[in-house]
TIDREN-611740 format. One record per atom (N, C-alpha, C, CB): residue number from 1; atom name; z, x, y. Coordinates in pm, 1 decimal, padded with zeros to 6 digits, always signed. Last residue first. Glycine has a CB too. Example, Ala and Ser with C-alpha at 12.3 -4.5 7.8 and 13.67 -1.06 7.14 Angstrom:
+-----+------+----------+----------+----------+
:   n : atom :       pz :       px :       py :
+-----+------+----------+----------+----------+
:   2 :    N : +00708.0 : +01285.0 : -00225.0 :
:   2 :   CA : +00714.0 : +01367.0 : -00106.0 :
:   2 :    C : +00787.0 : +01290.0 : +00003.0 :
:   2 :   CB : +00572.5 : +01408.4 : -00059.8 :
:   1 :    N : +00780.0 : +01319.0 : -00569.0 :
:   1 :   CA : +00780.0 : +01230.0 : -00450.0 :
:   1 :    C : +00780.0 : +01320.0 : -00330.0 :
:   1 :   CB : +00904.6 : +01130.8 : -00447.3 :
+-----+------+----------+----------+----------+
***
This chain:
+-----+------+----------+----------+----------+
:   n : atom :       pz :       px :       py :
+-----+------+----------+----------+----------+
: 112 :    N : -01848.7 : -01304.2 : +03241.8 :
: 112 :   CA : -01854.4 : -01306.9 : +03356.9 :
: 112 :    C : -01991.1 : -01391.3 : +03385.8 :
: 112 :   CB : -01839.8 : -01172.0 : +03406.2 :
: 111 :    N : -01692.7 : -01310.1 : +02932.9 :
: 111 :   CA : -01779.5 : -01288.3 : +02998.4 :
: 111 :    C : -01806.5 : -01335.2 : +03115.0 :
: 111 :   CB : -01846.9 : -01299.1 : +02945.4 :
: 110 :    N : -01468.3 : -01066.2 : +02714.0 :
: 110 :   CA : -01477.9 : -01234.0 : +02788.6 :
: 110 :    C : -01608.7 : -01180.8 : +02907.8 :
: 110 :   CB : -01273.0 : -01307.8 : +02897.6 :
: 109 :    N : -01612.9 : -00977.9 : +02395.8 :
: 109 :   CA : -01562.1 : -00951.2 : +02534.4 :
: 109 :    C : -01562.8 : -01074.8 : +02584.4 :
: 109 :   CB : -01640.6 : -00853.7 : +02622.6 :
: 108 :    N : -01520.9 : -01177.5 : +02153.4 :
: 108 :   CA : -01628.3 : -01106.1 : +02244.5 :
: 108 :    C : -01545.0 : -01122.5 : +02299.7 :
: 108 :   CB : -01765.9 : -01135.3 : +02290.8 :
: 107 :    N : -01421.2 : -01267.8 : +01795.7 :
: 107 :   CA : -01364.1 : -01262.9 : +01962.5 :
: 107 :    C : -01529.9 : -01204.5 : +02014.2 :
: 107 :   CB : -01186.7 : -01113.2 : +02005.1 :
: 106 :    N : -01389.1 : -01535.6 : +01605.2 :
: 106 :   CA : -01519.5 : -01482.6 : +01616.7 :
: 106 :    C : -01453.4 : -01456.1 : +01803.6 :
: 106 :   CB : -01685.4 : -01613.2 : +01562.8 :
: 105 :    N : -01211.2 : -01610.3 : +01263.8 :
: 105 :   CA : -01223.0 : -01627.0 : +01413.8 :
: 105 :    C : -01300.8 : -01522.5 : +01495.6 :
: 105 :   CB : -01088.3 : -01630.7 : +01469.6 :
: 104 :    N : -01178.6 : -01790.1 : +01020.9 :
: 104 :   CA : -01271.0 : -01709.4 : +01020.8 :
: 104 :    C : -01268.6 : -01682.1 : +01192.6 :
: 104 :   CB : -01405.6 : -01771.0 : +00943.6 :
: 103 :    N : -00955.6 : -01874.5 : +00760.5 :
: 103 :   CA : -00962.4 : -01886.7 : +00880.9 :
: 103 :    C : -01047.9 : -01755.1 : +00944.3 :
: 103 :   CB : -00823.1 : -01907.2 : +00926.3 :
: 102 :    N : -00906.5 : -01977.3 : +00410.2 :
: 102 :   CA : -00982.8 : -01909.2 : +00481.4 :
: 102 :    C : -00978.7 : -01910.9 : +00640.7 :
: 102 :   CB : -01092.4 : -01942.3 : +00436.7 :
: 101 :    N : -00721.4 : -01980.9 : +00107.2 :
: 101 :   CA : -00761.2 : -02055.3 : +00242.5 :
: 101 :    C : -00796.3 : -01967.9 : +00337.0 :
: 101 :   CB : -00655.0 : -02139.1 : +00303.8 :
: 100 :    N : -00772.4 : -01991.6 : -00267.2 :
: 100 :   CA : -00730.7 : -01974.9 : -00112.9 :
: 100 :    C : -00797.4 : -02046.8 : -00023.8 :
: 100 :   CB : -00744.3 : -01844.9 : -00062.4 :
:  99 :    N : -00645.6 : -02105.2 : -00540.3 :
:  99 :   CA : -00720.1 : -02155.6 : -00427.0 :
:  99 :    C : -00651.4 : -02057.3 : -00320.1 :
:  99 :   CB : -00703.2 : -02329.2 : -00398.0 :
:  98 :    N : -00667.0 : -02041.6 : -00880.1 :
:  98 :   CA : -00613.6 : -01975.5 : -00769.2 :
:  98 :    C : -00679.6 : -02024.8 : -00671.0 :
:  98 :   CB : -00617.2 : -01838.0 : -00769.3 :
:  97 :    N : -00517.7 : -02183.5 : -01161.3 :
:  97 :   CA : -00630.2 : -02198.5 : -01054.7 :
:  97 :    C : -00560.6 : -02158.3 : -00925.6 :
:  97 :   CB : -00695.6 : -02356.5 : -01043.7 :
:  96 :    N : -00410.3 : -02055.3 : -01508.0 :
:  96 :   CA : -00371.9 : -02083.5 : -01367.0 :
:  96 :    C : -00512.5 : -02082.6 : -01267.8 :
:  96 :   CB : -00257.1 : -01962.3 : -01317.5 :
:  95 :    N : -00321.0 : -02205.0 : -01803.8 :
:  95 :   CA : -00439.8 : -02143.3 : -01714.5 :
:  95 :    C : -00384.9 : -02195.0 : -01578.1 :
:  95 :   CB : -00612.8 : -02203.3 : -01753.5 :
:  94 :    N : -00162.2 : -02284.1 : -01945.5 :
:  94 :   CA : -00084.7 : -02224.0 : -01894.0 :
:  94 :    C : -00238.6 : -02170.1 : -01786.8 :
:  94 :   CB : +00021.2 : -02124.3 : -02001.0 :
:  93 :    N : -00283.0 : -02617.3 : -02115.0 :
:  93 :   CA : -00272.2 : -02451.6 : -02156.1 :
:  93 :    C : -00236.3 : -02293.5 : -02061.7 :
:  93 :   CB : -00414.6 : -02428.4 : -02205.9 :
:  92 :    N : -00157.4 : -02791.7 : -01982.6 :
:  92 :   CA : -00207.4 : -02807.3 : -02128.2 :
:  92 :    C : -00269.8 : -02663.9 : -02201.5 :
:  92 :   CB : -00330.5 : -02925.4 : -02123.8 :
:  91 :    N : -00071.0 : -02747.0 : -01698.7 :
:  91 :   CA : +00014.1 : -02767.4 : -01816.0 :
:  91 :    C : -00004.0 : -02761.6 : -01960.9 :
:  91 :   CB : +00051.0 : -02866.5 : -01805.0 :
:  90 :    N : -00218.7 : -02536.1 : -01521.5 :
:  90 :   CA : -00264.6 : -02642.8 : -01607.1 :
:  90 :    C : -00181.8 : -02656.1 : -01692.4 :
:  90 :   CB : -00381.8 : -02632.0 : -01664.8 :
:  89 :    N : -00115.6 : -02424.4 : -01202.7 :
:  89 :   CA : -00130.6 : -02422.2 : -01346.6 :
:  89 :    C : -00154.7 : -02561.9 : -01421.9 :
:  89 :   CB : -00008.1 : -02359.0 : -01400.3 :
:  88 :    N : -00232.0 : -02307.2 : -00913.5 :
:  88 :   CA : -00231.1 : -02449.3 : -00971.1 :
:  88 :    C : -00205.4 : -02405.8 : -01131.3 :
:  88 :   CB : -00391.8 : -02545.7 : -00938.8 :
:  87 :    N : -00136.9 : -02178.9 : -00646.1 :
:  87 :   CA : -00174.8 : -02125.4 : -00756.5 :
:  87 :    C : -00131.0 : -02276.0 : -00818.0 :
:  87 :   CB : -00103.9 : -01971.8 : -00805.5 :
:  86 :    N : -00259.0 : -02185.7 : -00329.0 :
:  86 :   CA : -00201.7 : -02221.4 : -00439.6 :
:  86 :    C : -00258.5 : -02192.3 : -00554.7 :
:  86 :   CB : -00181.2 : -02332.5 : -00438.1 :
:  85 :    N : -00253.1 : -02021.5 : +00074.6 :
:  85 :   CA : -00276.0 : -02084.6 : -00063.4 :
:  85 :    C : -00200.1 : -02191.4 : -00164.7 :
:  85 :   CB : -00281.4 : -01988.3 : -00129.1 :
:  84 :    N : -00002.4 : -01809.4 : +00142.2 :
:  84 :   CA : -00045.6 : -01924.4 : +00124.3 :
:  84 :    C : -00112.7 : -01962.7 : +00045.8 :
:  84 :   CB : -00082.5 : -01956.3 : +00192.1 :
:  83 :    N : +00073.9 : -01489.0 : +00271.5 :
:  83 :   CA : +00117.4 : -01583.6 : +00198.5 :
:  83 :    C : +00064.9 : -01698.9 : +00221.8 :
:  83 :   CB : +00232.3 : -01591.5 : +00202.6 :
:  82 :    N : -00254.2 : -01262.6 : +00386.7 :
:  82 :   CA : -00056.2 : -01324.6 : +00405.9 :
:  82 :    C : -00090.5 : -01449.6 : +00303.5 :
:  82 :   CB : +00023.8 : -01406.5 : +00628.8 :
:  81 :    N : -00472.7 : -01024.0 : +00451.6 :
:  81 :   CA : -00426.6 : -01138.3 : +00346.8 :
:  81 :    C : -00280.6 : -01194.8 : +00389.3 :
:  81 :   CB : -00416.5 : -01072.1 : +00182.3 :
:  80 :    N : -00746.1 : -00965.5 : +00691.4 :
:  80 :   CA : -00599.9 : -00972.4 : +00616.1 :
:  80 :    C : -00592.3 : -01075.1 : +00562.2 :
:  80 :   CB : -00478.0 : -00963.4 : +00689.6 :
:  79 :    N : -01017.8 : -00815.3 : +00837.9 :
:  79 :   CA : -00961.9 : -00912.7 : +00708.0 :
:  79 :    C : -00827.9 : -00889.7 : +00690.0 :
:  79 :   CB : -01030.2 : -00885.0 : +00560.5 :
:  78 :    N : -01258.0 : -00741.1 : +01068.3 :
:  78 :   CA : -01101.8 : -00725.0 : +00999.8 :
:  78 :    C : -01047.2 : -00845.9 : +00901.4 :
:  78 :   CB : -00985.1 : -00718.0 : +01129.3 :
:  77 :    N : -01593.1 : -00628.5 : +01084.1 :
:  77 :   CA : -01466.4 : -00735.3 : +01033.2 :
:  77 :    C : -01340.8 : -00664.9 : +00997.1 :
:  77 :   CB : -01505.8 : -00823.5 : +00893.7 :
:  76 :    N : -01806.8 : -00676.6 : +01372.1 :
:  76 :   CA : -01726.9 : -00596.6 : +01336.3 :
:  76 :    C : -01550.5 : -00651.5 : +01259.3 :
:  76 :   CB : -01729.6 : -00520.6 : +01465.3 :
:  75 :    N : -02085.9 : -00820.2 : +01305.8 :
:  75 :   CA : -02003.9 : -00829.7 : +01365.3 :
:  75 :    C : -01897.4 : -00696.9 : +01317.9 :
:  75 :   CB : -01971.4 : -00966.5 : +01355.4 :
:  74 :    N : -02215.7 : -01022.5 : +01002.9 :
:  74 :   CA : -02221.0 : -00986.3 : +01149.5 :
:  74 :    C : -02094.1 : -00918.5 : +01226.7 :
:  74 :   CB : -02251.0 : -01113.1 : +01219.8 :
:  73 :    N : -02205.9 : -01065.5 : +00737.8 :
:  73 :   CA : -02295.3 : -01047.5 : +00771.3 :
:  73 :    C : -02332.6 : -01001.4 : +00943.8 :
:  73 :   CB : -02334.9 : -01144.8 : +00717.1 :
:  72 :    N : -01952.4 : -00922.7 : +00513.6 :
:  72 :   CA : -01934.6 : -01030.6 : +00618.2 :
:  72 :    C : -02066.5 : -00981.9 : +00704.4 :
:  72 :   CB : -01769.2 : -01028.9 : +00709.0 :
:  71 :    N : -01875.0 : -00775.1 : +00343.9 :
:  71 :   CA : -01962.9 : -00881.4 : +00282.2 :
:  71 :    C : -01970.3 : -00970.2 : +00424.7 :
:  71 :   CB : -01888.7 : -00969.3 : +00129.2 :
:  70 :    N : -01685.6 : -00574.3 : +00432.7 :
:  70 :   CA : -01798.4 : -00497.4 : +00389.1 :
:  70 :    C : -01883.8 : -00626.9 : +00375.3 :
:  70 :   CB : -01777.3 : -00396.3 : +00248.4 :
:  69 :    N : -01410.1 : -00745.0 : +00415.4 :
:  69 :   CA : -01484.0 : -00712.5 : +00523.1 :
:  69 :    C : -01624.9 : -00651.5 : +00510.3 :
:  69 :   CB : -01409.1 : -00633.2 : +00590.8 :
:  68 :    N : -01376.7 : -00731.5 : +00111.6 :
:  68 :   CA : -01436.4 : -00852.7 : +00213.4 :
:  68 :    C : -01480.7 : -00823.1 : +00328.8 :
:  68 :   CB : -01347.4 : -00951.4 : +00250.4 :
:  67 :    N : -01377.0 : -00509.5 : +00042.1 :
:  67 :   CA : -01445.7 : -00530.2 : -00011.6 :
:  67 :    C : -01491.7 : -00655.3 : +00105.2 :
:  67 :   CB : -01406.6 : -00535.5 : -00149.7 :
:  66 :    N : -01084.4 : -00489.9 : +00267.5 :
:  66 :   CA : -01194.6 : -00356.3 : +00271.1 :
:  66 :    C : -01338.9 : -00440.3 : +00217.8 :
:  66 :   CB : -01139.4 : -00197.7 : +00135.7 :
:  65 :    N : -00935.8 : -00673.4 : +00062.4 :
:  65 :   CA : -00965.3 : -00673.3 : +00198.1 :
:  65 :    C : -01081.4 : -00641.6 : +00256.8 :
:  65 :   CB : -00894.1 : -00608.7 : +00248.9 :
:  64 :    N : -00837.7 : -00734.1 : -00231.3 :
:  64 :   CA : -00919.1 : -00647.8 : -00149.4 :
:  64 :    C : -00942.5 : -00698.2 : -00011.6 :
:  64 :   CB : -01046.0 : -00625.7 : -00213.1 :
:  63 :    N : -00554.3 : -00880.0 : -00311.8 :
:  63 :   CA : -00700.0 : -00871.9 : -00220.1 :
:  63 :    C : -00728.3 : -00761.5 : -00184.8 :
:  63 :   CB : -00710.3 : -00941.9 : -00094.8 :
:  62 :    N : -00283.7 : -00845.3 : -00349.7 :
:  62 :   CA : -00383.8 : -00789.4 : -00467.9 :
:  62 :    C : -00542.2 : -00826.3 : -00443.0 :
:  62 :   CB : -00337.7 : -00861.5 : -00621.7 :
:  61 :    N : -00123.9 : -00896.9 : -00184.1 :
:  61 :   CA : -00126.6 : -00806.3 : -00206.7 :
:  61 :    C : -00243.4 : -00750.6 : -00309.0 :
:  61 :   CB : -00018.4 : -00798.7 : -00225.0 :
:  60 :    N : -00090.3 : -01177.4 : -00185.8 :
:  60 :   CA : -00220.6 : -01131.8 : -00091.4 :
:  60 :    C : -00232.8 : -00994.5 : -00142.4 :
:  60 :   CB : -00198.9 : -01134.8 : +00090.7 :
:  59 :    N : -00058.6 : -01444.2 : -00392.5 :
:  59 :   CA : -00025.1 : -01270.6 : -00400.8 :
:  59 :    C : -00146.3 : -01186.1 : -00333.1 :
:  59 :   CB : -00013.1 : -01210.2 : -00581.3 :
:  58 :    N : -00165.9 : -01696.0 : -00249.8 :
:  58 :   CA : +00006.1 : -01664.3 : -00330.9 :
:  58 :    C : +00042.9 : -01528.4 : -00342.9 :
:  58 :   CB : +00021.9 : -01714.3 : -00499.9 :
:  57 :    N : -00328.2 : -01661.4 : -00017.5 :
:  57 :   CA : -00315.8 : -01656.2 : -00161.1 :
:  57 :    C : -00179.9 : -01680.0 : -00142.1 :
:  57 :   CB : -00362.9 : -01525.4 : -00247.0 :
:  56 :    N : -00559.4 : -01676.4 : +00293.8 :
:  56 :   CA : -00389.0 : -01716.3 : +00269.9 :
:  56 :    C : -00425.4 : -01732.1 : +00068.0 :
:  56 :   CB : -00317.4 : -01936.1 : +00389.6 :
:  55 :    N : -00695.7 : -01469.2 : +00557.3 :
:  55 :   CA : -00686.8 : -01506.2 : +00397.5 :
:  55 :    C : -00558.2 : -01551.6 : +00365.1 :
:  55 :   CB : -00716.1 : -01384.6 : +00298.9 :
:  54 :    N : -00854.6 : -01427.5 : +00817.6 :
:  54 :   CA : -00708.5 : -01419.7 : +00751.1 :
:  54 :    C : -00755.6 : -01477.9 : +00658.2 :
:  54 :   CB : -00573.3 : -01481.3 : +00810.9 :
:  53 :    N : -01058.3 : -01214.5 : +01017.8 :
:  53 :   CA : -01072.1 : -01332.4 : +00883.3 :
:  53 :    C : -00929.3 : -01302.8 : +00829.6 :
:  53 :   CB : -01217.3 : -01299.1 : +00740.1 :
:  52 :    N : -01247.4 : -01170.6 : +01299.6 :
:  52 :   CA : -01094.4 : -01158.9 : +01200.7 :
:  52 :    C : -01102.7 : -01318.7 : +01126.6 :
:  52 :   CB : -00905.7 : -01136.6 : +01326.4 :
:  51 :    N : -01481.2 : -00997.2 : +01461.2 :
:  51 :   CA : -01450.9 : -01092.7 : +01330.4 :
:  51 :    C : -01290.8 : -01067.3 : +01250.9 :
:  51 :   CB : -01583.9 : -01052.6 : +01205.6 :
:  50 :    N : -01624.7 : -00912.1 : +01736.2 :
:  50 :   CA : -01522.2 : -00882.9 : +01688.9 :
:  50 :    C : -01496.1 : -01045.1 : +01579.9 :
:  50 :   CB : -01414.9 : -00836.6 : +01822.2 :
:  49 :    N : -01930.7 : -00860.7 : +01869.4 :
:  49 :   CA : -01845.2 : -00921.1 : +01831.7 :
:  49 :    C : -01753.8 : -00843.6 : +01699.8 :
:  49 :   CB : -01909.5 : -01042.9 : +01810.8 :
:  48 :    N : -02115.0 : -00664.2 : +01928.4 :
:  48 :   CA : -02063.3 : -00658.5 : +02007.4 :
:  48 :    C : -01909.3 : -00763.2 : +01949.5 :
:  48 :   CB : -02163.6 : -00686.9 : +02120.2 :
:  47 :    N : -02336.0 : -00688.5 : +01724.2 :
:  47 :   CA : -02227.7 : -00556.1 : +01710.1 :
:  47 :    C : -02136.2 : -00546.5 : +01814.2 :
:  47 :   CB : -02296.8 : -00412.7 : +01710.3 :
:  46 :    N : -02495.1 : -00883.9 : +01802.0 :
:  46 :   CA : -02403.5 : -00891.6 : +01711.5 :
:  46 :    C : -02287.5 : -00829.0 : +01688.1 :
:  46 :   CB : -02448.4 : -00881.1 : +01634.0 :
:  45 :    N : -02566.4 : -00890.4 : +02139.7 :
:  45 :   CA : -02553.5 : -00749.1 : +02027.1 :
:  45 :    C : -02463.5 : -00818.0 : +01952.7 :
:  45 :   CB : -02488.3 : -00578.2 : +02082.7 :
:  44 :    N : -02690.5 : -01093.5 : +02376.0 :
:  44 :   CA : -02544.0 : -01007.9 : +02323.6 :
:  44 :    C : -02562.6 : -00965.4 : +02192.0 :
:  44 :   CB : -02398.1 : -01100.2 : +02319.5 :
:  43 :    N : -02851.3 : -01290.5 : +02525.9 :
:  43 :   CA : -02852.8 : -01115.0 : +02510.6 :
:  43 :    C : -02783.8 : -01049.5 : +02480.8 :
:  43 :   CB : -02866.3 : -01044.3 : +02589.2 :
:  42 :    N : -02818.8 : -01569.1 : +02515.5 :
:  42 :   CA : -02737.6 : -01472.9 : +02613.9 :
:  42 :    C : -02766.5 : -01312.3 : +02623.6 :
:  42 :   CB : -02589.3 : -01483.9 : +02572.4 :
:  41 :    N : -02971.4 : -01619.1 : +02281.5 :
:  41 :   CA : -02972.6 : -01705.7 : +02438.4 :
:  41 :    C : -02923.3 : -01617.4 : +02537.6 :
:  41 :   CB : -02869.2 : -01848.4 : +02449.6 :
:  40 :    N : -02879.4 : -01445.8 : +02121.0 :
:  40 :   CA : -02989.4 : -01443.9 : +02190.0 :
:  40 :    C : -03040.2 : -01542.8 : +02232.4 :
:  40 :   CB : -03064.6 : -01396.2 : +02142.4 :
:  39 :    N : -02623.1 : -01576.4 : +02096.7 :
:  39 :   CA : -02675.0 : -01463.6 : +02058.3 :
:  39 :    C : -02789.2 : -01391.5 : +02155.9 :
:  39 :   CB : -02723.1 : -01493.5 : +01930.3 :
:  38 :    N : -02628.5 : -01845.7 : +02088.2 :
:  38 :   CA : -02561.1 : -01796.1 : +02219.9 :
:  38 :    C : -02622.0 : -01624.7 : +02232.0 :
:  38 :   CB : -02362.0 : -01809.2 : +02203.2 :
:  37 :    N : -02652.3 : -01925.4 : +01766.9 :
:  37 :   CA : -02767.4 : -01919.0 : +01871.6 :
:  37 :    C : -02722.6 : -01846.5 : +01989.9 :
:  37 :   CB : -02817.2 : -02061.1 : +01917.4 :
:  36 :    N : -02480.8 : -01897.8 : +01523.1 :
:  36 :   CA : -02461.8 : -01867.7 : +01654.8 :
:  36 :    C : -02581.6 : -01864.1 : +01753.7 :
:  36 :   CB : -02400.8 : -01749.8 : +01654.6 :
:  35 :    N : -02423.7 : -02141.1 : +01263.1 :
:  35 :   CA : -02488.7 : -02040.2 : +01326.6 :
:  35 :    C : -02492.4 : -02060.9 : +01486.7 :
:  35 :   CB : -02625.3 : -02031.0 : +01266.1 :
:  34 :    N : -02233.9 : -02196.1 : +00981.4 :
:  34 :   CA : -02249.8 : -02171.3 : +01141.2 :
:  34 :    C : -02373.6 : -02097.5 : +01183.4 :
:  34 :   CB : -02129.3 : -02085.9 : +01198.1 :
:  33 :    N : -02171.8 : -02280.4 : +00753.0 :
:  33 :   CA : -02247.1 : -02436.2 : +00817.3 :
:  33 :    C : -02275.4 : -02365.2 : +00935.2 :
:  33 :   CB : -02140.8 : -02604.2 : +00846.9 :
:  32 :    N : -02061.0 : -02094.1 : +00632.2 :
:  32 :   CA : -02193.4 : -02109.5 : +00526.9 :
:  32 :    C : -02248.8 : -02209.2 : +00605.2 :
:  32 :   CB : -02170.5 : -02158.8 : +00352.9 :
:  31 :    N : -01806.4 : -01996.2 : +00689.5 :
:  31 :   CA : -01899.2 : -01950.4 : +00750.0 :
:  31 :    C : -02026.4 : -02008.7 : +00683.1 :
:  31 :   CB : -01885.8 : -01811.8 : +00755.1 :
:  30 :    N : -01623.6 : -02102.1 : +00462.4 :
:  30 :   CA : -01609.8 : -02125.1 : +00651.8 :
:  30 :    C : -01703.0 : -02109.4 : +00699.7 :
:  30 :   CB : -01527.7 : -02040.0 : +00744.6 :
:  29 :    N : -01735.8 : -02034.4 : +00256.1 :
:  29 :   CA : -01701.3 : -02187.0 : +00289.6 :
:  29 :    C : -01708.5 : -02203.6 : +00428.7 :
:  29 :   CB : -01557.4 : -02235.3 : +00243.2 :
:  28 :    N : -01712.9 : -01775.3 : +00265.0 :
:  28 :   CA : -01834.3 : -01828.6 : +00271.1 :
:  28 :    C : -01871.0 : -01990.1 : +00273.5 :
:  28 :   CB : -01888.5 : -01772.1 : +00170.4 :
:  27 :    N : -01407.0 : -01762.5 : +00258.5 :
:  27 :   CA : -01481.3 : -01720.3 : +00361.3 :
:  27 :    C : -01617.9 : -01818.7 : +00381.2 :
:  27 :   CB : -01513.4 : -01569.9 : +00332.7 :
:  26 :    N : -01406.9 : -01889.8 : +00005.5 :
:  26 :   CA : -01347.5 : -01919.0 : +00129.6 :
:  26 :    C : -01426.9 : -01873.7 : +00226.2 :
:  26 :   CB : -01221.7 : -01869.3 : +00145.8 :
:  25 :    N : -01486.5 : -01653.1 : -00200.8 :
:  25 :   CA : -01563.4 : -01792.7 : -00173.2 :
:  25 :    C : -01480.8 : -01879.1 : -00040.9 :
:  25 :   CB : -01558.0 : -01897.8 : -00334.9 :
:  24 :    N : -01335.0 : -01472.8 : -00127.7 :
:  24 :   CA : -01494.6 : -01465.3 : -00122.7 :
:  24 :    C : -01500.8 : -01628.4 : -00095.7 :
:  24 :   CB : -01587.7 : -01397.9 : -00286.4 :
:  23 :    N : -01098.0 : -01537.3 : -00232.9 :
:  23 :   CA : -01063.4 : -01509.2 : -00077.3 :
:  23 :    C : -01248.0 : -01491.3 : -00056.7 :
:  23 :   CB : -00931.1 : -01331.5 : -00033.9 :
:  22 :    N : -01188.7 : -01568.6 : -00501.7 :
:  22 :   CA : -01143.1 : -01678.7 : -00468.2 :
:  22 :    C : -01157.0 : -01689.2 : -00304.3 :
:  22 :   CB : -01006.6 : -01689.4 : -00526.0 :
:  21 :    N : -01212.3 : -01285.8 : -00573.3 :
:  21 :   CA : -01298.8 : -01396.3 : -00589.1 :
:  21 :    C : -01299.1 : -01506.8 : -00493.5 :
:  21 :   CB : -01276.0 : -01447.5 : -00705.3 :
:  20 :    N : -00940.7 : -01224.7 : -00467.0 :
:  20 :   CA : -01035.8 : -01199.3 : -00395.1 :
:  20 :    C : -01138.2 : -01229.1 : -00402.1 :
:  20 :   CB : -01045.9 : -01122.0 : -00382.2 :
:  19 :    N : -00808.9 : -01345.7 : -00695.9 :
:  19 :   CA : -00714.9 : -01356.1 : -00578.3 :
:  19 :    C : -00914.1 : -01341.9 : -00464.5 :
:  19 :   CB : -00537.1 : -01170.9 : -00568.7 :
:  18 :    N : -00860.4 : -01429.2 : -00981.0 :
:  18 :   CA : -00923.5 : -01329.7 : -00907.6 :
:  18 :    C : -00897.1 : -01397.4 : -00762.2 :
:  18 :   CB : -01086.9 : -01301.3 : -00954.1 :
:  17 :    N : -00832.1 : -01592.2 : -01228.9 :
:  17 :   CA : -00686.9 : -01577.8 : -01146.3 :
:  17 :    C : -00733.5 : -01437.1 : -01017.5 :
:  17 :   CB : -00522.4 : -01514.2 : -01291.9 :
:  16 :    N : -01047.6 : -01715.9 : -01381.3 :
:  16 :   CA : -01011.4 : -01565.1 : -01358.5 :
:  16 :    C : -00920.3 : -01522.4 : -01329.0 :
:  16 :   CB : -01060.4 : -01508.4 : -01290.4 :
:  15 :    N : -01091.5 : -01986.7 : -01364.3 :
:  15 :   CA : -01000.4 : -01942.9 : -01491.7 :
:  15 :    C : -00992.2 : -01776.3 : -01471.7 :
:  15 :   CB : -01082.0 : -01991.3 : -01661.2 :
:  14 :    N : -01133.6 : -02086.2 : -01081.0 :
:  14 :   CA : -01040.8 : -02138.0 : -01156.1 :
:  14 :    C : -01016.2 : -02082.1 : -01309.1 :
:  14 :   CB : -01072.1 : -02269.6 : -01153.8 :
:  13 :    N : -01076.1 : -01976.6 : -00757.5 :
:  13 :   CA : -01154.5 : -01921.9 : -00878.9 :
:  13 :    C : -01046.6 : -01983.3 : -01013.5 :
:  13 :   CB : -01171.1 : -01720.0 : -00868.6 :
:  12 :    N : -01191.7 : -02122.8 : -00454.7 :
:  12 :   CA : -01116.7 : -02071.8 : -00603.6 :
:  12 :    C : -01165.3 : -02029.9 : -00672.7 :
:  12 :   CB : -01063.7 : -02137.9 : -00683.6 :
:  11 :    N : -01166.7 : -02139.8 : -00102.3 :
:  11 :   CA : -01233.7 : -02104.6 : -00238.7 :
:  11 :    C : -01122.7 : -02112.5 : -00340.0 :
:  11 :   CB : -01304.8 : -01952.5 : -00241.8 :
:  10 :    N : -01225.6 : -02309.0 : +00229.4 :
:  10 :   CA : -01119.7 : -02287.3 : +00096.3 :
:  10 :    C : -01220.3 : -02274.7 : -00018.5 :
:  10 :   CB : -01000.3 : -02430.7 : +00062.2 :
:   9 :    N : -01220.5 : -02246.1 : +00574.6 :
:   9 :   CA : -01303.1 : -02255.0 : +00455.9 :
:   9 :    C : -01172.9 : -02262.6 : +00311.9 :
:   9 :   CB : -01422.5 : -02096.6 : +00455.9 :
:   8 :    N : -01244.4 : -02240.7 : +00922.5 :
:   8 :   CA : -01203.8 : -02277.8 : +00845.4 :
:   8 :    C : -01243.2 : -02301.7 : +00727.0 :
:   8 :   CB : -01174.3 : -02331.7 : +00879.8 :
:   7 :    N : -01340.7 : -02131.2 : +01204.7 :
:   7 :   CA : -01413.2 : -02214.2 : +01112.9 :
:   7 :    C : -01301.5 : -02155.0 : +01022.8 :
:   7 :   CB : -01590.0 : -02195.5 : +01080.5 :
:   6 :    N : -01370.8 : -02079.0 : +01548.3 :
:   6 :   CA : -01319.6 : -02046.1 : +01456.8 :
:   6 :    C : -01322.5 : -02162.0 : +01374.1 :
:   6 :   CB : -01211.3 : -01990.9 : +01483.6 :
:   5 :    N : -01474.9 : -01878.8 : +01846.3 :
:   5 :   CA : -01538.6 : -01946.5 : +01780.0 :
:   5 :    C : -01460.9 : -01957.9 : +01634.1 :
:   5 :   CB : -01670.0 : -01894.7 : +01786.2 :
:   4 :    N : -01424.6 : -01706.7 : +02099.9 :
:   4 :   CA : -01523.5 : -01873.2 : +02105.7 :
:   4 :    C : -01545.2 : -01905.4 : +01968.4 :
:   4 :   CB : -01702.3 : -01870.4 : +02185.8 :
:   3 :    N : -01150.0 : -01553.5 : +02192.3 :
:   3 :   CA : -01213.8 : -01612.4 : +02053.3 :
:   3 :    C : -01320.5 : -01736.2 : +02120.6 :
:   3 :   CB : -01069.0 : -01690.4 : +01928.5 :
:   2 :    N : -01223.1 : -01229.2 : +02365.2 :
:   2 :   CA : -01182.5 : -01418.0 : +02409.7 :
:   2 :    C : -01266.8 : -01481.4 : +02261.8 :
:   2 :   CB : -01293.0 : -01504.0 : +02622.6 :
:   1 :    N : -01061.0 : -00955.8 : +02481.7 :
:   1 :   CA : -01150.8 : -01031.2 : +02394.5 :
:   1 :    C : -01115.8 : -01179.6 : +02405.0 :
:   1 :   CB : -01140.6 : -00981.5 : +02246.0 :
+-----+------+----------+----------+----------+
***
């Protein structure tokens, strides 16, 4: 497989503390300016591409993953979560803002 294509996004969710809210709106940050014309310029099957989406939180463990991959409009998605992000607290009342960070990378077969 050969990546042609990778976009970058950041979400939050500022009074829920919803890790995967947050890993939503990222994504759709990264992906909300692209579109792939090559598609059908070239004659290639959406279903032919391969989609890996990393997710960076503070507590990846508590992303859904599965849910994100299911929301991703093309392609065949893998999603993982690892360490990053930030969790922002508000000193004036302990509310925490959860930002993640999004990296959206788009493989196909390599082509001849």
């Amino acid at each position: 497989m050969q990546r042609f294509i990778i976009e970058m996004g950041m979400g939050n969710d500022q009074y829920g503390q919803d890790y995967t809210k947050a890993a939503a709106r990222a994504i759709e940050d990264a992906i909300r300016h692209s579109s792939i014309p090559m598609f059908d310029a070239m004659g290639l099957a959406h279903s032919d591409m391969e989609v890996r989406v990393t997710i960076g939180v503070q507590n990846p463990e508590v992303v859904d993953c599965a849910a994100l991959a299911k929301n991703l409009p093309r392609g065949r998605a893998v999603v993982t979560a690892t360490h990053g992000g930030l969790n922002v607290t508000n000193p004036d009342n302990g509310n925490v803002l959860v930002i993640a960070t999004a990296a959206v990378e788009a493989f196909l077969p390599k082509q001849v």
